[in-house]
mmCIF file of the C-alpha atoms, coordinates in Angstrom:
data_MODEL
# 
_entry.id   MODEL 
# 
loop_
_atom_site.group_PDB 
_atom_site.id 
_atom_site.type_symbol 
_atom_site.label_atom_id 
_atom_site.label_alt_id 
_atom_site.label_comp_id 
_atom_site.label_asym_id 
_atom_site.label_entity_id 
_atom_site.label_seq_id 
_atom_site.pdbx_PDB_ins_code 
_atom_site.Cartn_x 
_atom_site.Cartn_y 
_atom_site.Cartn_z 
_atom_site.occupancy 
_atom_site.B_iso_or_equiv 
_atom_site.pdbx_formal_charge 
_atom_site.auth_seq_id 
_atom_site.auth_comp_id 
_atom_site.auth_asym_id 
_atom_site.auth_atom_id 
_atom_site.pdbx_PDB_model_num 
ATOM 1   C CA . UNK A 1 1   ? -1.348  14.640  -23.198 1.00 0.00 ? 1   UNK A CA 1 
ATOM 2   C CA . UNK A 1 2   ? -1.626  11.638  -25.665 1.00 0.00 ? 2   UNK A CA 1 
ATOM 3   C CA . UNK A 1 3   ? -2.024  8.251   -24.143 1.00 0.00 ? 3   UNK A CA 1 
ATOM 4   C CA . UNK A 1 4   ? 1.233   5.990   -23.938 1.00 0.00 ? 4   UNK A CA 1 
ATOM 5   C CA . UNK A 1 5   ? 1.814   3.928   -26.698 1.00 0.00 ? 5   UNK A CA 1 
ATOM 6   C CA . UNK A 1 6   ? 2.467   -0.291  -26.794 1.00 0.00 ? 6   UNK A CA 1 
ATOM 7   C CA . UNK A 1 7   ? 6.288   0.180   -26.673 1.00 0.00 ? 7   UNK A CA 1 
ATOM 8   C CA . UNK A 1 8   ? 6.528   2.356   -24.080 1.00 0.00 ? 8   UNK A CA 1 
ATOM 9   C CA . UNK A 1 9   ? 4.164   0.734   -22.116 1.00 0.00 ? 9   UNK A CA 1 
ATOM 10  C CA . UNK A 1 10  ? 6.075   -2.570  -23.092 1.00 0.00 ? 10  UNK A CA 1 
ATOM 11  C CA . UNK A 1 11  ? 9.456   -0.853  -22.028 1.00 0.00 ? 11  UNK A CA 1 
ATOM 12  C CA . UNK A 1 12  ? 7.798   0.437   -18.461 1.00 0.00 ? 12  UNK A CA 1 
ATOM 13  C CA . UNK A 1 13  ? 6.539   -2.682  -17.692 1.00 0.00 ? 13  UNK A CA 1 
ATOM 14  C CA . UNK A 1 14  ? 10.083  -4.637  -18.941 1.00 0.00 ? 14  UNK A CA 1 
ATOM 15  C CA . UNK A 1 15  ? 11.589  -1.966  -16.407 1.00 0.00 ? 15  UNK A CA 1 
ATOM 16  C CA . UNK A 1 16  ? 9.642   -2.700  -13.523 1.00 0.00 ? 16  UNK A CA 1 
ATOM 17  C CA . UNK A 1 17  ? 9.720   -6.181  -13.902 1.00 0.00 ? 17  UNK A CA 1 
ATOM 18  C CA . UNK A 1 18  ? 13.660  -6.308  -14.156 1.00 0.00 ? 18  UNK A CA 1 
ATOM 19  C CA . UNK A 1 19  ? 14.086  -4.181  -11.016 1.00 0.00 ? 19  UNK A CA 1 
ATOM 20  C CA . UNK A 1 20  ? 11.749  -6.047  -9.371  1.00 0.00 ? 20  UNK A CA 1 
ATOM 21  C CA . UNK A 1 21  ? 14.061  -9.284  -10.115 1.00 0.00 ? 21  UNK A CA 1 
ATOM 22  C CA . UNK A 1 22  ? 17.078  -7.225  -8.433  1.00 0.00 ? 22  UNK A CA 1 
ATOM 23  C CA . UNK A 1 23  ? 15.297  -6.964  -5.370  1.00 0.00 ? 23  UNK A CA 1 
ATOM 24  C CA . UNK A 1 24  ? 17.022  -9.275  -2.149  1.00 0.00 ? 24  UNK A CA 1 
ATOM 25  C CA . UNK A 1 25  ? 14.226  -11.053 -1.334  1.00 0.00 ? 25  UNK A CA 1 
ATOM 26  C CA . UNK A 1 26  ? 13.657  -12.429 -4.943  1.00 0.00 ? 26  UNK A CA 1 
ATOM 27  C CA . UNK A 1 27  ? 17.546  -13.278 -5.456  1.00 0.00 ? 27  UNK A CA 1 
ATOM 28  C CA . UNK A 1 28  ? 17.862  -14.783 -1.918  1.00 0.00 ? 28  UNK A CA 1 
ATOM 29  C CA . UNK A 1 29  ? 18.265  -18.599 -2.199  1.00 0.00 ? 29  UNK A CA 1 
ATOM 30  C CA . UNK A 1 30  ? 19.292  -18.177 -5.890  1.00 0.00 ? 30  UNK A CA 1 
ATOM 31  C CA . UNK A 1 31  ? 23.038  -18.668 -7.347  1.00 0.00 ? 31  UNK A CA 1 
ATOM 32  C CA . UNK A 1 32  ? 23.098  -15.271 -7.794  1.00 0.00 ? 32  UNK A CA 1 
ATOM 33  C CA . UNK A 1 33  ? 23.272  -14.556 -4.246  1.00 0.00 ? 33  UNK A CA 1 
ATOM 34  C CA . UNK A 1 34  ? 27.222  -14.667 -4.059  1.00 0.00 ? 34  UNK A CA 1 
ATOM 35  C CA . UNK A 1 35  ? 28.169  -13.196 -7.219  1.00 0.00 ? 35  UNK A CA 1 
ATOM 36  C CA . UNK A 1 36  ? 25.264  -10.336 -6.992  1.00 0.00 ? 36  UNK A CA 1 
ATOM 37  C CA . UNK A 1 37  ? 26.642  -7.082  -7.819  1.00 0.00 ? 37  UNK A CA 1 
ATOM 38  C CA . UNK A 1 38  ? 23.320  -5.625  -9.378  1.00 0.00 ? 38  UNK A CA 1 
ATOM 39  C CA . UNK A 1 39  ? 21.248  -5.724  -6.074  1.00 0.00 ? 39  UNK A CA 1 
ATOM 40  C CA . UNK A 1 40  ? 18.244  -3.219  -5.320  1.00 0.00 ? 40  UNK A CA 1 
ATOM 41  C CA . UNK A 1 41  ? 15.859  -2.649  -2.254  1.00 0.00 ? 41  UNK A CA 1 
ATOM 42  C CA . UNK A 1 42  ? 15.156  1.194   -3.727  1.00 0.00 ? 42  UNK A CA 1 
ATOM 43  C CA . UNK A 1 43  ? 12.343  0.632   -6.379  1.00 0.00 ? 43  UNK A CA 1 
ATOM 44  C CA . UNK A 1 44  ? 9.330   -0.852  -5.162  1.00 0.00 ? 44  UNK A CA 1 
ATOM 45  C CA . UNK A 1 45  ? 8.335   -4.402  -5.771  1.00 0.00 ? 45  UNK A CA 1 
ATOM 46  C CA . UNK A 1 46  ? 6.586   -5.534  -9.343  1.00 0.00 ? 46  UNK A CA 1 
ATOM 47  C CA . UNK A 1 47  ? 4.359   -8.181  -8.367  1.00 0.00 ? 47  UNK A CA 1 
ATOM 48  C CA . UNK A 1 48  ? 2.524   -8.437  -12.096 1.00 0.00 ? 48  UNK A CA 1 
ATOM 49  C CA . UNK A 1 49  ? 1.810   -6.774  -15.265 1.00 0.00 ? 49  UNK A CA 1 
ATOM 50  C CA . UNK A 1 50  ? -0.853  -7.792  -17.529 1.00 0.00 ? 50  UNK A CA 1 
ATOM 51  C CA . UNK A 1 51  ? -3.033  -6.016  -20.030 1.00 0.00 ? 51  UNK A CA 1 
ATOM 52  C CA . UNK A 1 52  ? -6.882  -5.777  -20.277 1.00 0.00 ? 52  UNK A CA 1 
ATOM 53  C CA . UNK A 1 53  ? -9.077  -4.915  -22.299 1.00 0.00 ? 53  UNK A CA 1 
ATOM 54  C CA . UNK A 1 54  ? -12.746 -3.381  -22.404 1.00 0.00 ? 54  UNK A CA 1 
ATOM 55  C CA . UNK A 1 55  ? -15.022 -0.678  -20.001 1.00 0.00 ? 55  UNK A CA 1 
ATOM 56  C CA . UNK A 1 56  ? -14.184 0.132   -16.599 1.00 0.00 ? 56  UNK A CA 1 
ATOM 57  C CA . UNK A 1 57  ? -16.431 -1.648  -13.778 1.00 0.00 ? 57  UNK A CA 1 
ATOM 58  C CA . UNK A 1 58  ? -19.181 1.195   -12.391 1.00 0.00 ? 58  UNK A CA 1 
ATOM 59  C CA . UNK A 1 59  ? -17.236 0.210   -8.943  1.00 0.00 ? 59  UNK A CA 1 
ATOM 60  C CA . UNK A 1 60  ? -13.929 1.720   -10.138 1.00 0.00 ? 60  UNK A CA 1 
ATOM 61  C CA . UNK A 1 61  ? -15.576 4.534   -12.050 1.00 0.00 ? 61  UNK A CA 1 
ATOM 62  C CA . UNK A 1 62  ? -17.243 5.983   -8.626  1.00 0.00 ? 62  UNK A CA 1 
ATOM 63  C CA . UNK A 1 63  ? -13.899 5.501   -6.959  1.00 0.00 ? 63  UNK A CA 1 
ATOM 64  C CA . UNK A 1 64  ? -12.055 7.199   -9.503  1.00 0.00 ? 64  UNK A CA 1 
ATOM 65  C CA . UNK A 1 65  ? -15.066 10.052  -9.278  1.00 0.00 ? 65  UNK A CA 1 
ATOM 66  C CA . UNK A 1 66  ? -14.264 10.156  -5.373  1.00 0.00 ? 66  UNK A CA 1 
ATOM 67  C CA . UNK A 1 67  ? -10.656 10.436  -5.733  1.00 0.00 ? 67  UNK A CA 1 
ATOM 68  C CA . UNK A 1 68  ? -10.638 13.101  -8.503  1.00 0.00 ? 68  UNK A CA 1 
ATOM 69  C CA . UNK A 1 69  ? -13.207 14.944  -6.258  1.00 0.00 ? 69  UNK A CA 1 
ATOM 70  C CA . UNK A 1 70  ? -10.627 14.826  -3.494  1.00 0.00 ? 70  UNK A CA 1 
ATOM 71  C CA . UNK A 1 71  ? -6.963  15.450  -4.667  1.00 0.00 ? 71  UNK A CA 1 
ATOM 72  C CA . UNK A 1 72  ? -7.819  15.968  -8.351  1.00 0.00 ? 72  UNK A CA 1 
ATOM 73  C CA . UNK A 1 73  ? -6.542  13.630  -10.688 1.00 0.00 ? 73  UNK A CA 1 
ATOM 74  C CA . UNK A 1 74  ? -3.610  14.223  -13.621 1.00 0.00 ? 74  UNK A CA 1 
ATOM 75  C CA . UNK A 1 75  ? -5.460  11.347  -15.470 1.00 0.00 ? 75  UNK A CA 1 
ATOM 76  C CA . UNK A 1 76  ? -8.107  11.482  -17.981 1.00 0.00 ? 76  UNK A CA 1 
ATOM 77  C CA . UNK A 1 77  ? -11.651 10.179  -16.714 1.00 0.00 ? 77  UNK A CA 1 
ATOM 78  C CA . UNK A 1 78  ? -11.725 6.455   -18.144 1.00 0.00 ? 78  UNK A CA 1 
ATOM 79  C CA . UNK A 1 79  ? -15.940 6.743   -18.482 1.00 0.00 ? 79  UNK A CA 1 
ATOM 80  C CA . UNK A 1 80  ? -14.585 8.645   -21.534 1.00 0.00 ? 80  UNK A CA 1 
ATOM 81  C CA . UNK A 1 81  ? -12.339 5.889   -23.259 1.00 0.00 ? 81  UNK A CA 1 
ATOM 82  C CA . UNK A 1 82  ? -14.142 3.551   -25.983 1.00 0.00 ? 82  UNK A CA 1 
ATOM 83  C CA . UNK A 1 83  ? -15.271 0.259   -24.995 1.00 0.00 ? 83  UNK A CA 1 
ATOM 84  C CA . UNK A 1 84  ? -12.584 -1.471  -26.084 1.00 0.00 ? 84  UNK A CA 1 
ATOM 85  C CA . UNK A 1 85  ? -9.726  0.562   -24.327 1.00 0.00 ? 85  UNK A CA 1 
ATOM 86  C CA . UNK A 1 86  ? -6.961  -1.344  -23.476 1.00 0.00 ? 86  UNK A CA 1 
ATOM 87  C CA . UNK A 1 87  ? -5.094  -1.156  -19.993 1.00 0.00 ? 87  UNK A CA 1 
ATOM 88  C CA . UNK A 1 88  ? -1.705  -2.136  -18.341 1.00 0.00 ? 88  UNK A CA 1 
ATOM 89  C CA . UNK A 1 89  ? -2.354  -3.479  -15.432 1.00 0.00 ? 89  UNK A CA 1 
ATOM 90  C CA . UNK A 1 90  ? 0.699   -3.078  -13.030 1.00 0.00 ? 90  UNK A CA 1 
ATOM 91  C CA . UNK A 1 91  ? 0.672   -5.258  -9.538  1.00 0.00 ? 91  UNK A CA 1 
ATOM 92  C CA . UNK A 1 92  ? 2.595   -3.573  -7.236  1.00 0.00 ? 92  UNK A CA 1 
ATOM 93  C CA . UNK A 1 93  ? 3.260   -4.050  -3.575  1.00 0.00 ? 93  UNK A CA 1 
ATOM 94  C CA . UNK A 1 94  ? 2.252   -1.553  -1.095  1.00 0.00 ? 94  UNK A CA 1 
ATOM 95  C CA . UNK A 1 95  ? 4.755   1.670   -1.603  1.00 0.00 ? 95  UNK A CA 1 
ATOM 96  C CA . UNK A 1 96  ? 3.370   4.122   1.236   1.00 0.00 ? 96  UNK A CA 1 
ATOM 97  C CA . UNK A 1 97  ? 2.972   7.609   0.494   1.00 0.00 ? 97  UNK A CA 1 
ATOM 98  C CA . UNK A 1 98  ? 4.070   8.995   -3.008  1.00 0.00 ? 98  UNK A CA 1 
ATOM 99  C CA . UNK A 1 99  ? 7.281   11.023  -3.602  1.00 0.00 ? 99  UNK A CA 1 
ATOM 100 C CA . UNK A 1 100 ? 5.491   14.217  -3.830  1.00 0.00 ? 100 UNK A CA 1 
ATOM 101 C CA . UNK A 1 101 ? 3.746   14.033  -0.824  1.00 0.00 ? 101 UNK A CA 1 
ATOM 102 C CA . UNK A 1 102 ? 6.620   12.526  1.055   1.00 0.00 ? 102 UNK A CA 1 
ATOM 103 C CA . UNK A 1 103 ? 8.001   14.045  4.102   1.00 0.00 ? 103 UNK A CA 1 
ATOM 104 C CA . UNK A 1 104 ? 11.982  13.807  3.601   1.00 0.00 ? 104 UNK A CA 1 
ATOM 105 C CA . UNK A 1 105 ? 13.794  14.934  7.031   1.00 0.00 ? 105 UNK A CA 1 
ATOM 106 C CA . UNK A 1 106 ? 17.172  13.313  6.892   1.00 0.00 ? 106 UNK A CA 1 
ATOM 107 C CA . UNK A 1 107 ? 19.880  13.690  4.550   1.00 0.00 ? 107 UNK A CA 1 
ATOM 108 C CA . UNK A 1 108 ? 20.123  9.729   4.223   1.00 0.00 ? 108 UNK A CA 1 
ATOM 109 C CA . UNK A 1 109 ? 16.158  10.032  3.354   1.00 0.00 ? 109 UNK A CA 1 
ATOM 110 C CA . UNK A 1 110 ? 17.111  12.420  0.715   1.00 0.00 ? 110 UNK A CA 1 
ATOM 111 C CA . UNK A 1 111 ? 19.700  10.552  -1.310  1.00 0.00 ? 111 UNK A CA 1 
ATOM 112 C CA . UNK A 1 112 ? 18.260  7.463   -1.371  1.00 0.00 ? 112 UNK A CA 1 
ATOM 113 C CA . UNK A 1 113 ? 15.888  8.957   -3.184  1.00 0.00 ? 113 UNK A CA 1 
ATOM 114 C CA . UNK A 1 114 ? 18.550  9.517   -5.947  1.00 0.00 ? 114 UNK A CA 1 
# 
């Protein structure tokens, strides 16, 4: 699969950051408290993007080895990208456990995923 272009990288990271901005916490104390209507607690929280540029660190390279050794990664091996590869960097807050290895038991579990 190709790698992501700028603009949709640009538009992921313009999405992330905007829900982010809808989240309680952030709009608490704000004007936009009262007259919210666009509020959500169900994406998780966008601390920072950024964008980088150059070889991974040996460091990450062995933990990306020891991951891909133990759950197999969908992503290509980044020893293999040039050295000046760039990268979006997205800072998010802890989420927990992914979607697809999520347990869902309740009904109320189940739609907010929706």
């Amino acid at each position: 699969e190709p790698q992501m272009g700028f603009a949709q990288v640009r538009a992921e990271a313009a999405v992330a950051r905007r829900l982010a901005a809808l989240r309680p916490e952030r709009l608490a104390g704000t004007d936009a408290v009262p007259h919210a209507t666009n509020v959500t607690s169900g994406f998780i929280d966008t601390k920072h993007v950024a964008v980088c540029r150059g070889p991974y660190a040996p460091e990450l390279l062995e933990q990306w080895r020891l991951y891909d050794a133990l759950h197999t990664s969908e992503n290509e091996n980044p020893a293999l990208f040039p050295n000046d590869q760039l990268y979006a960097v997205f800072f998010f807050a802890d989420g927990g456990v992914d979607l697809e290895h999520a347990e869902i038991s309740t009904y109320a579990e189940a739609k907010s995923v929706l």
